[in-house]
KOLBAKOL-373040 format. One record per residue (C-alpha): residue in three letters; x negated, y, z negated. Coordinates in pm, whole numbers, plus 50000, padded with zeros to 5 digits. Layout:
BEGIN
ALAXYZ...
//
This chain:
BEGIN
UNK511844716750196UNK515434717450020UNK516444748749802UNK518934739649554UNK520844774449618UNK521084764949991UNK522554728949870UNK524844750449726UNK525824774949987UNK525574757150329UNK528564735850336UNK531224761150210UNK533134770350466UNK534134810750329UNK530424817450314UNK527794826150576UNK524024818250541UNK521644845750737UNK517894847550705UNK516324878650678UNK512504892350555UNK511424912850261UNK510384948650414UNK508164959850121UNK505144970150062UNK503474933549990UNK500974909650142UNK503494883950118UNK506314895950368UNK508754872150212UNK511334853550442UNK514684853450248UNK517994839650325UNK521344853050132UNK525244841450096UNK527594864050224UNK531184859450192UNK533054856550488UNK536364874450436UNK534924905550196UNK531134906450355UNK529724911350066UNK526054891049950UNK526434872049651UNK523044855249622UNK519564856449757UNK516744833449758UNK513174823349923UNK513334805050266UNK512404774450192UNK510734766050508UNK508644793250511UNK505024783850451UNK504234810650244UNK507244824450093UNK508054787750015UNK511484790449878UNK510384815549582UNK510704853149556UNK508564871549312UNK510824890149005UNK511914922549215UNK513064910349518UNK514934884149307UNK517044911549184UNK517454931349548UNK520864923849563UNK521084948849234UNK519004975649450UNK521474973349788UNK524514973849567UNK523434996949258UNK526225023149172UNK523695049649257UNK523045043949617UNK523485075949832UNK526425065750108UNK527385099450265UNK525125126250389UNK524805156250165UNK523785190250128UNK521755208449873UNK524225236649671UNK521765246949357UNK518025252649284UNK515225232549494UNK514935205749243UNK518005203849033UNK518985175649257UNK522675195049313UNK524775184249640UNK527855180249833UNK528735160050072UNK528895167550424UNK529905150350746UNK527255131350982UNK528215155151257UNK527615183351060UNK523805171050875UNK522515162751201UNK523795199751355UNK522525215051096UNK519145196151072UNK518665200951475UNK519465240851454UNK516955241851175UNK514295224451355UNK515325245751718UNK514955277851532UNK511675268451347UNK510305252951686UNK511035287651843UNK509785311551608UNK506475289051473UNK506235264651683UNK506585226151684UNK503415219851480UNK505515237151186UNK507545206451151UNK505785178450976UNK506765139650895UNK505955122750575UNK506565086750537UNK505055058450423UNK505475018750337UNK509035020550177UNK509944993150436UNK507404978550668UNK509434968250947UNK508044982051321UNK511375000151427UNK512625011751083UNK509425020850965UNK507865041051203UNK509345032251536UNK512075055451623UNK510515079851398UNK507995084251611UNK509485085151895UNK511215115251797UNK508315135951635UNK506365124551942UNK509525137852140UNK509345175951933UNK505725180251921UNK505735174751607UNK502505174951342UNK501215141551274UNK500725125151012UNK497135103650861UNK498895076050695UNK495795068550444UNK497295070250101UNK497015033550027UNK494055007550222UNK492445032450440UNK488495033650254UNK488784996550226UNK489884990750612UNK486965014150748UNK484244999450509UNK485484963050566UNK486034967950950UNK481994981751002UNK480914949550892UNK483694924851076UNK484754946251311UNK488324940651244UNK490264932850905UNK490864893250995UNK490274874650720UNK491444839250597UNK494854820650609UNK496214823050286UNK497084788650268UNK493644779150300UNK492764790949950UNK494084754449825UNK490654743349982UNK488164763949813UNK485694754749520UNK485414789949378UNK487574818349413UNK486674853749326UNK489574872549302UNK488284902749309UNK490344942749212UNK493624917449293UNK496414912749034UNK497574886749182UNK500464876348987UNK502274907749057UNK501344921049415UNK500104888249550UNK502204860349421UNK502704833249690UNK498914836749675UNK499044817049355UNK500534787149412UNK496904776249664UNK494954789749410UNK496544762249214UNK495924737449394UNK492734750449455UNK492334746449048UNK493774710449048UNK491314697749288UNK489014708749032UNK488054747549148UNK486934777148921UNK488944810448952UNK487034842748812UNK488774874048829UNK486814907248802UNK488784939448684UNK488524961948443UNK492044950848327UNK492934916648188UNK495864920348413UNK498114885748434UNK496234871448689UNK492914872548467UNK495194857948167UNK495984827548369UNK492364828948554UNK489444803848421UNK487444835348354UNK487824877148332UNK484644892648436UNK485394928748282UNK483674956948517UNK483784995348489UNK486195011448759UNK484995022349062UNK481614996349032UNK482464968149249UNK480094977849534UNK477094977949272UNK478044944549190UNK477954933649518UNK475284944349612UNK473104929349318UNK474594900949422UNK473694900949745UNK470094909249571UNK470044876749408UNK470674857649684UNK468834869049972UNK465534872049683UNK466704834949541UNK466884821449945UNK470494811149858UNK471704824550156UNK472754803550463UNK469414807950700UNK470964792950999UNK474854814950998UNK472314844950908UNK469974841051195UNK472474832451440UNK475524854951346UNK474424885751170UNK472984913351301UNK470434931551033UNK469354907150848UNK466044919550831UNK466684957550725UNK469184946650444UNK466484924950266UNK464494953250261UNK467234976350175UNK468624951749855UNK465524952949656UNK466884981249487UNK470034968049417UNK469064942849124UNK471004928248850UNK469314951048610UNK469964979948812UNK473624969448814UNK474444958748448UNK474794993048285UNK476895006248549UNK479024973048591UNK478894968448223UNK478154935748300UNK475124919448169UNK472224915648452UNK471904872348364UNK476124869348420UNK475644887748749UNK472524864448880UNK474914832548761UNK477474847548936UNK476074853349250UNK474284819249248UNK477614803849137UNK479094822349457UNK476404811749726UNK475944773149586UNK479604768649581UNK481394751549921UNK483314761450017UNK483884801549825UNK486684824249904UNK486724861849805UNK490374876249789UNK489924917449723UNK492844942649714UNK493334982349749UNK493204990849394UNK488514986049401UNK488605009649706UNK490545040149539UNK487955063449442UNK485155084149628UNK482645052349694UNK485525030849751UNK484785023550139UNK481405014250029UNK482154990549769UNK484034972850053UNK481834972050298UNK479134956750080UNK481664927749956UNK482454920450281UNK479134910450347UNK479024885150101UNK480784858750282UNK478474856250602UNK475444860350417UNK476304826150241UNK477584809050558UNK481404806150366UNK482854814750677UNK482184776650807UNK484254759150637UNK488634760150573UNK488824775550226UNK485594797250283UNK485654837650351UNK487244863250242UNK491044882050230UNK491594918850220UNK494664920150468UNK495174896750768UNK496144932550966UNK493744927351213UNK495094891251333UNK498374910251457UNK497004931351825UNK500284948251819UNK501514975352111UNK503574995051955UNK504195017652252UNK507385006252355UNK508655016052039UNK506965049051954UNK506785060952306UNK503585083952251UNK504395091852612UNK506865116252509UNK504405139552365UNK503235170252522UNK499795170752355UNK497545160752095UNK499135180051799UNK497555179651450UNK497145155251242UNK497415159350864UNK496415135250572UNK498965126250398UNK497075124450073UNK496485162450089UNK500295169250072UNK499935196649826UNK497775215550012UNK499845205350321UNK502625225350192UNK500665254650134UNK500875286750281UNK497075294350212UNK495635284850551UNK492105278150349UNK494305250550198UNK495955238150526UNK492625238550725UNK491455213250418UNK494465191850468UNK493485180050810UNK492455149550864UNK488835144750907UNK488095107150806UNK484655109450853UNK481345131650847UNK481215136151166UNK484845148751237UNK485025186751265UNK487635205451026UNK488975233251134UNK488215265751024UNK491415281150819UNK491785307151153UNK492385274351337UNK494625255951080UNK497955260451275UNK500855271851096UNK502455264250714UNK504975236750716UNK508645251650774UNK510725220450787UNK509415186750593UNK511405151650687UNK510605121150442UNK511655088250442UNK510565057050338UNK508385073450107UNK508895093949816UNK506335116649777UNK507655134849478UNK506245107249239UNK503995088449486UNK501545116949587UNK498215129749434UNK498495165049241UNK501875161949196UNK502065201749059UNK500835210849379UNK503135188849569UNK506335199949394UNK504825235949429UNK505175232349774UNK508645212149780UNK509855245149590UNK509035267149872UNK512565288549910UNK511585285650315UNK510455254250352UNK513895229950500UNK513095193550395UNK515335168650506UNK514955134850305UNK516325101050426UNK516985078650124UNK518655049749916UNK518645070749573UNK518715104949425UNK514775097049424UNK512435128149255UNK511885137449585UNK515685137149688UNK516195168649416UNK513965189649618UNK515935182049954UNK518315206250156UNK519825176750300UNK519795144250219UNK520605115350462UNK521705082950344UNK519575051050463UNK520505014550442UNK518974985050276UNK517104960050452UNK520464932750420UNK522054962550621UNK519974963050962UNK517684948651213UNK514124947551221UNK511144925151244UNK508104924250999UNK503834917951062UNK502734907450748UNK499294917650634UNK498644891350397UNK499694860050619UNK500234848950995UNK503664851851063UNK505634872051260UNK509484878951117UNK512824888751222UNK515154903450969UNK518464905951063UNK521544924850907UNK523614902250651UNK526194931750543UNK527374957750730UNK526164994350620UNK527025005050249UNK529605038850328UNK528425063350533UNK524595051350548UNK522795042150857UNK519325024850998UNK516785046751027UNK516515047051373UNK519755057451406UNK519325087651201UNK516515097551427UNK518085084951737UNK521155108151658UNK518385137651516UNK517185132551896UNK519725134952122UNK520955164751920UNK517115178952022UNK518055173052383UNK516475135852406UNK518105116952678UNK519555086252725UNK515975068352791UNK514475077452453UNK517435079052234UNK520285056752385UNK518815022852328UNK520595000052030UNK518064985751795UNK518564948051943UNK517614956652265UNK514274978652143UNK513064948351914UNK513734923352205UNK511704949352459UNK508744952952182UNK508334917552188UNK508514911352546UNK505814938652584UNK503414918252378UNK500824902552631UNK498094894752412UNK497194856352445UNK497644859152033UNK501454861052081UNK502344833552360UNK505104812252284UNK506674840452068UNK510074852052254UNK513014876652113UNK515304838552148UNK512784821551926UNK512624847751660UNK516364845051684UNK516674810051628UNK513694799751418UNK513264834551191UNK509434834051204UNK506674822951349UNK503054819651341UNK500504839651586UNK499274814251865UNK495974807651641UNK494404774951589UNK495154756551288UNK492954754151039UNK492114792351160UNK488444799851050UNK487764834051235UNK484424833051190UNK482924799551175UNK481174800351526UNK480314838551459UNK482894856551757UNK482944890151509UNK485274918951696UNK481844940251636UNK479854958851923UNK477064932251850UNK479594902851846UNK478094893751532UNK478814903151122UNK476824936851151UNK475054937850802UNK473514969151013UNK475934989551204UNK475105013251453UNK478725023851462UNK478405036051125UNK475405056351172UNK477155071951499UNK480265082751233UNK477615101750972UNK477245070750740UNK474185048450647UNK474525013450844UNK473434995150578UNK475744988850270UNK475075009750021UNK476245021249655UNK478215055349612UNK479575063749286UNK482855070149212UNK483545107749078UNK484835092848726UNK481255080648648UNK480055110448468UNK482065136248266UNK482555153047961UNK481555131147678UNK484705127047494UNK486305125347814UNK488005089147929UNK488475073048339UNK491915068048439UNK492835040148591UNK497255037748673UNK497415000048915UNK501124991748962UNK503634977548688UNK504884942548699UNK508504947448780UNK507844980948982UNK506494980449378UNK505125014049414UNK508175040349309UNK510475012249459UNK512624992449219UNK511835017448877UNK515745025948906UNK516854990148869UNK518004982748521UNK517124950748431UNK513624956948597UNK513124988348409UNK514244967648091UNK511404942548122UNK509244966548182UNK510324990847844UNK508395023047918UNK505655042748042UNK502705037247832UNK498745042347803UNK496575010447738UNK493295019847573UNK490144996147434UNK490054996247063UNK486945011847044UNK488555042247199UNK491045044546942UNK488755039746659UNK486645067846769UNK489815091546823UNK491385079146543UNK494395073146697UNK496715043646624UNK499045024246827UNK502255040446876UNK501095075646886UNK501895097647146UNK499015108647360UNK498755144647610UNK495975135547891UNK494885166448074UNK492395174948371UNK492305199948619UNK495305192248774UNK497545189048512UNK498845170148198UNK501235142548081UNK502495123147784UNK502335092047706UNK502615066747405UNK499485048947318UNK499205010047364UNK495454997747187UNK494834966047362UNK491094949547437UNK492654940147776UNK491174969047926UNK487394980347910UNK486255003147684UNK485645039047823UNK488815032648065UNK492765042048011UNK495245025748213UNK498745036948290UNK500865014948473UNK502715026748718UNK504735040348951UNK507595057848740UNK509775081948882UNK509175119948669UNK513075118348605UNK512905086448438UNK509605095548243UNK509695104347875UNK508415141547944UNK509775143648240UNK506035137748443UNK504225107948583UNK500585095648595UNK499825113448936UNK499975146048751UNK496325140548735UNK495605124249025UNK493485146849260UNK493955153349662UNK490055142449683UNK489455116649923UNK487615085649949UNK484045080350112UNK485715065250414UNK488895069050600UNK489915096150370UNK491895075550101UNK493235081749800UNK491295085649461UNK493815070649228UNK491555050749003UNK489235082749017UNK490375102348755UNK489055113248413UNK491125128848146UNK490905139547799UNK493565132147544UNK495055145247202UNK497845132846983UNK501085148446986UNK504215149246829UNK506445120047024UNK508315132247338UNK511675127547343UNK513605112747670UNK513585138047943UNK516295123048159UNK516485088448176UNK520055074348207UNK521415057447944UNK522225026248141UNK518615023248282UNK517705014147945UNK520464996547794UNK520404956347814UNK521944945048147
//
């Protein structure tokens, strides 16, 4: 395939072309390739590889523009160190020699006086690359001792509940999707965190297959969709599972896949009859005769594909809901054919060992493990509250009693994350960022929200500006970025930051004198799994990416083979009954389903032109995406007599907001939603949604219970702009 920009590019002789990868938090792991000039080394254009079978020469709207995030007049270049008020986001700059002296005599002195355990990470998916992410990070908190850190704000519920029926979270190729007959895309906006989905759903459509989205939201992707199905949030797994009703009661399932690759076939058609349509519809809000066409529609069609996303599985049944789609595709045999299954991330295709990297070697002990959701109470100094932040996934882990809770977080280190806006309960979050005693030390692009609470700040680079290589989650290829600028000022890779951070702990050459070539070359020549053969450090180098040794068309499942103790798609799972939970899928509610009567759910799935709290400073993406704002049904309004335009304060137990009011029918009735994620600083009032987002976690794994919430709302007078520059806003 021919781009036209690469036409344009490839034969001048002062510009260089270098591939690279997106590192972001997407399915799509986008292979990119920019222009660089030769003589000032500066990238003047960016664009989709074209040879990429997925990426296909197209990047979605944000990465289109990441040339205005790695240049933006904002980006931090030199270290710095706090001068005013936690919060007030005042610095001065300070040397490289100094930070890291300063962070290490911090970190000595707490590690003396409180112990290791004192000193906690937080990080997340701000780039998903396996050295800058969390390989030399790591390495060093595995070097101090450090806490640890449960990394479950985002897939977590879904993983566990999908992996105790499959075993693993393999799923289909996403090019594959071109050959189904009916796609169910299913708690997905695709159009704006899936999009190189879209383009085999297409062609899916053109060879004359029906797309149905259900969401509570007619996001995009239902707009351009054959049909919405509208459900209540946090319901999916009751659909499901009157779905399943229908079929096994109907005899639409396949007999033959059922009988010779499932395992509990017998106890779930006992355990469905209570799940019927009827039971369904006035949770769902979906009449009980749509759901029996659906699910007939789904087991007649061949072959049906199910792609499902994060946002079903964040709220207290979410694991549930998950397991009990992911049981939909063996029942009907869709596994069988190319363009049959079912996609929540293609994670579990990539047997990574990571141990080269993170060198868990290097740790002492076993040293506690936080969840990361819980960062509020993390920061606490009320040991009832840090017992409560441990991680404990499932029933059947212990927590520890407050006694045995270890000590209150004295130093906090953050980066690729940015917790200040990103985290549930974010009163109790900046509560704790506020301790005067607490040191937090923030590695980062841009004076972030968390950035203001920071006693030193350490500037990162971009992904044009280092090396790295990416697993995808939503496709089979393996990537190599490499740097197309040199660093921006004084900013370096993260693993340089921490491989500076350890030798200045007394790391050694072994741990912290290796360049970041020669650790990505090592981590893949430590892959042995028969998965990666043929993949080499030279080929990465020459070709950019390449595809997991995996037959082509790649149907996981066809002959059975599950990753499961039984070897087979365990509608029963012992495993789950040995981790507190009942093996057969079942519903659990989410917490939003009852409340106050005039209360409302809460629902806040990402904006268009945002990716997480990633790209809200960029000002043409913040100028197509205007404002916060608060979508609500009609029926709502009418009964609140509010009208559109009016300024709305939503309130719970965990705090309050503003927001102006957006009446739409594009979401269901009983249900607000509130795109996000928007930085507090560049919010009207000076808060975002996660105000009153609770630290509960999900049924399994212990994830996040974003679209859990219920609030209650009142006009106000209109807010007036807290702090959002002027030139965020203004036409670029």
């Amino acid at each position: 395939m021919r781009h036209p920009k690469l036409d344009r590019y490839q034969n001048d002789p002062a510009l260089r072309i270098i591939s690279g990868c997106c590192p972001h938090d997407c399915p799509d792991s986008c292979s990119w390739q920019l222009a660089v000039e030769r003589e000032s080394g500066r990238a003047i254009d960016i664009w989709g590889h074209p040879d990429h079978p997925v990426t296909q020469g197209k990047l979605c709207g944000k990465v289109d523009r990441y040339l205005d995030r790695s240049y933006h007049p904002d980006r931090l270049t030199s270290p710095l160190r706090r001068v005013g008020p936690k919060g007030a986001g005042q610095f001065a700059p300070i040397s490289w020699d100094e930070a890291i002296d300063e962070i290490a005599t911090r970190l000595q002195r707490i590690i003396d006086h409180d112990g290791a355990e004192a000193i906690a990470p937080y990080s997340y998916a701000g780039t998903m690359g396996v050295l800058q992410g969390e390989g030399m990070a790591s390495r060093f908190f595995n070097f101090i001792g450090a806490s640890r850190l449960a990394r479950t704000i985002c897939s977590e519920a879904g993983f566990e509940g999908y992996a105790y029926t499959t075993g693993k979270v393999i799923g289909m190729e996403t090019q594959d999707y071109r050959h189904a007959k009916l796609i169910l895309i299913w708690g997905s906006n695709t159009l704006t965190s899936n999009l190189h989905l879209w383009p085999f759903v297409q062609e899916a459509r053109r060879s004359g297959a029906r797309v149905i989205v259900i969401d509570p939201a007619r996001t995009r992707t239902a707009r351009a969709a054959d049909e919405w199905l509208p459900i209540q949030p946090g319901t999916d797994g009751a659909l499901a599972l009157a779905m399943m009703h229908v079929i096994v009661n109907e005899a639409l399932y396949d007999a033959d896949y059922v009988a010779s690759h499932c395992h509990g076939f017998d106890k779930l058609r006992v355990h469905l009859q209570r799940y019927s349509p009827q039971w369904a519809a006035p949770l769902t809000g979906i009449d009980a005769a749509r759901i029996e066409v659906l699910a007939r529609d789904y087991a007649t069609a061949r072959p049906a594909a199910i792609r499902v996303n994060y946002g079903l599985q964040r709220h207290a049944g979410g694991g549930a809901a998950m397991r009990a789609i992911s049981c939909l595709p063996a029942l009907v045999g869709a596994w069988r054919q190319q363009g049959g299954g079912i996609q929540l991330s293609s994670s579990g295709s990539f047997p990574l060992d990571y141990r080269s990297l993170r060198r868990p070697d290097a740790a002492q002990r076993l040293t506690r493990e936080f969840n990361m959701n819980r960062l509020g109470d993390m920061l606490s100094r009320d040991p009832a509250k840090i017992a409560r932040a441990h991680h404990h996934p499932r029933p059947v882990d212990p927590q520890p009693t407050p006694d045995a809770a270890g000590p209150p977080v004295k130093a906090l280190i953050v980066y690729n994350c940015n917790p200040a806006a990103v985290a549930p309960d974010q009163s109790a979050v900046v509560a704790g960022l506020q301790r005067y005693e607490l040191f937090t030390v923030v590695l980062e692009h841009f004076p972030t929200d968390t950035v203001d609470y920071a006693d030193i700040v350490l500037p990162a680079t971009t992904q044009i500006e280092h090396w790295d290589i990416l697993k995808p989650y939503g496709h089979l290829y393996l990537a190599l970025n490499r740097p197309a600028i040199a660093p921006l000022g004084e900013s370096l890779p993260n693993s340089e930051i921490f491989r500076r951070l350890g030798r200045a702990m007394g790391g050694d050459e072994a741990l912290f004198g290796q360049s970041d070539e020669t650790m990505l070359q090592a981590f893949v020549e430590s892959q042995h799994d028969a998965l990666f053969e043929g993949i080499t450090w030279d080929r990465l180098l020459a070709e950019n990416f390449v595809r997991l040794n995996l037959p082509q068309p790649f149907l996981p499942f066809a002959h059975g083979n599950y990753p499961t103790e039984s070897g087979k798609c365990e509608f029963f799972s012992e495993r789950a009954a040995r981790d507190g939970y009942d093996p057969l899928p079942t519903w659990a509610p989410p917490l939003s389903l009852t409340g106050a009567a005039e209360s409302l759910r809460l629902i806040s799935p990402p904006a268009h032109n945002f990716l997480n709290s990633s790209f809200v400073n960029v000002p043409r993406l913040q100028q197509r995406e205007g404002r916060p704002a608060l979508w609500m049904h009609p029926a709502d309004a009418a009964e609140r007599q509010l009208h559109d335009g009016d300024w709305l304060r939503l309130w719970n137990a965990q705090g309050e907001v503003e927001l102006p009011l957006r009446i739409t029918d594009e979401i269901v009735a009983g249900t607000l939603l509130a795109p996000g994620i928007w930085w507090s600083k560049l919010s009207p009032d000076g808060r975002n949604i996660n105000q009153l987002t609770p630290q509960t976690e999900a049924d399994l794994g212990a994830g996040a219970l974003f679209y859990d919430v219920r609030v209650q709302v009142e006009r106000v007078a209109p807010t007036a702009p807290h702090s959002t520059p002027a030139e965020l806003i203004a036409a670029d």
